[in-house]
C-alpha positions in Angstrom: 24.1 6.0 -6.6 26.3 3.3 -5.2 23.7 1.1 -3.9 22.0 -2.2 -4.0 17.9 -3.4 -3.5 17.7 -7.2 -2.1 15.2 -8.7 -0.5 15.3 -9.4 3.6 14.5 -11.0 6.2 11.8 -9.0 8.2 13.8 -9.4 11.4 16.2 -7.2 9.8 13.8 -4.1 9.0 13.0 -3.7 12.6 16.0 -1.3 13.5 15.2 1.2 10.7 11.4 1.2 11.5 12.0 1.9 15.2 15.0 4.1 14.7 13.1 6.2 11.8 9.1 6.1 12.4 8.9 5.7 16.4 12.1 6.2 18.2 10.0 7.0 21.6 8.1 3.9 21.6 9.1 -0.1 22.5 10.6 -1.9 19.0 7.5 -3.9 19.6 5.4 -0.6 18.6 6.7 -1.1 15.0 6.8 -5.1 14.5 3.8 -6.0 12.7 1.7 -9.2 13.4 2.1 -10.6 10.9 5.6 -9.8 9.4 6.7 -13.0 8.6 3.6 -13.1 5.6 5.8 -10.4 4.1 8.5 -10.0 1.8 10.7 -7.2 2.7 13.0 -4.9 0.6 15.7 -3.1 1.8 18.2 -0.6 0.3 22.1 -1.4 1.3 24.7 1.1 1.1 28.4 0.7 2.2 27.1 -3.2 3.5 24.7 -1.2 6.0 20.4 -0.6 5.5 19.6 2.4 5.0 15.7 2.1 3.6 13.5 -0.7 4.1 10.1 -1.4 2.6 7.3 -4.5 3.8 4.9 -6.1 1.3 2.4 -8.1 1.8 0.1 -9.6 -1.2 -3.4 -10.7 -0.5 -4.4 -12.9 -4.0 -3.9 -9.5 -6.3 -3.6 -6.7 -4.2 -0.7 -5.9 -2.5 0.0 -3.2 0.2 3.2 -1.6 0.8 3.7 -0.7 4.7 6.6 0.7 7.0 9.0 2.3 4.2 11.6 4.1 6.0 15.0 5.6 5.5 18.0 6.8 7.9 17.1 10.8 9.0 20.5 11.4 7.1 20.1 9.5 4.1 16.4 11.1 3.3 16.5 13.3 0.3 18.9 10.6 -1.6 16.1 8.7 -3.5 16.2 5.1 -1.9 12.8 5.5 -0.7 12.0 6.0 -4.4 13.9 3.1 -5.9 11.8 1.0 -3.5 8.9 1.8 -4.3 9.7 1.5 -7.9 11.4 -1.7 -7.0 8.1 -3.3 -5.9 5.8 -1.7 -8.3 8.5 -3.7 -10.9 8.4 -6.5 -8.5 4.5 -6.7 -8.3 3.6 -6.5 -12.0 6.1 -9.7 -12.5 3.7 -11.0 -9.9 0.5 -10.6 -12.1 -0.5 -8.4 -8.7 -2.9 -5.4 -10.4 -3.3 -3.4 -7.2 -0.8 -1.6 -4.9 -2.3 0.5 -2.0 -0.6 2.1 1.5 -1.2 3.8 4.7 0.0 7.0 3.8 0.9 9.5 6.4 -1.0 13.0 5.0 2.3 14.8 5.2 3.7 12.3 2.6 0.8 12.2 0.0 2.5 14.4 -2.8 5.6 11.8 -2.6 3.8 9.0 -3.1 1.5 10.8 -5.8 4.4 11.0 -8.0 4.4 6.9 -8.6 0.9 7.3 -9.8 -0.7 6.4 -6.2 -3.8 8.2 -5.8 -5.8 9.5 -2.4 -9.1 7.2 -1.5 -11.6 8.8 0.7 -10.6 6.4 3.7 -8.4 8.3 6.7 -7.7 7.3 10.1 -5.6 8.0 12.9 -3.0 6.3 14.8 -0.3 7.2 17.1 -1.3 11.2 16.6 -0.7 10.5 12.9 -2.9 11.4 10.4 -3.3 8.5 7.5 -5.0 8.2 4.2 -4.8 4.9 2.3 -3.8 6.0 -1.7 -3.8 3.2 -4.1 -2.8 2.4 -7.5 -3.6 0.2 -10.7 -0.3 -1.5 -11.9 
């Protein structure tokens, strides 16, 4: 793959976010209050974004929110190498805990990086969620 992971500014997920998880609402609906605490990843390809990734670490838990690739470029693996990315990223960081939001349609990719399903759901947006979680 002719691609590169760097970290970003979290100004610079926004596009992808809205453009991928809620095209019918405001960009507000995706910028998250508190952003700025994050360190954000993003997959570049041909100098444009094409996956992003947010993390934010809370002493040594971490939780990975708003992953997102282009519609066309799904199916290519970069939401994959970013989530290995940070999993790499965090256990350099001594963090021993990664968790998400995961939407329940999306469970069995994230089981494949060794996250597992908790017993805590919720709604939002008419999405269905289950937080999964992992020991790094």
């Amino acid at each position: 793959m002719d691609h590169s992971i760097e970290q970003i500014t979290y100004q610079l997920t926004w596009p992808i976010r809205h453009k991928v998880m809620w095209p019918d609402k405001s960009i507000d609906y995706i910028k998250l209050q508190n952003d700025e605490d994050g360190i954000h990843f993003a997959v570049w390809k041909n100098k444009e974004i094409v996956a992003v990734v947010s993390v934010f670490i809370n002493k040594n838990k971490a939780q990975f929110r708003k992953l997102a690739t282009l519609q066309n470029e799904q199916g290519n693996g970069y939401g994959s190498a970013l989530i290995n990315h940070i999993i790499a990223h965090l256990k350099h960081e001594k963090v021993n805990t990664l968790w998400c939001n995961a939407r329940v349609d999306k469970t069995s990719f994230y089981k494949k990086f060794g996250l597992y399903e908790t017993n805590e759901k919720f709604s939002r947006g008419q999405q269905e969620y289950i937080i999964m979680e992992m020991k790094l």
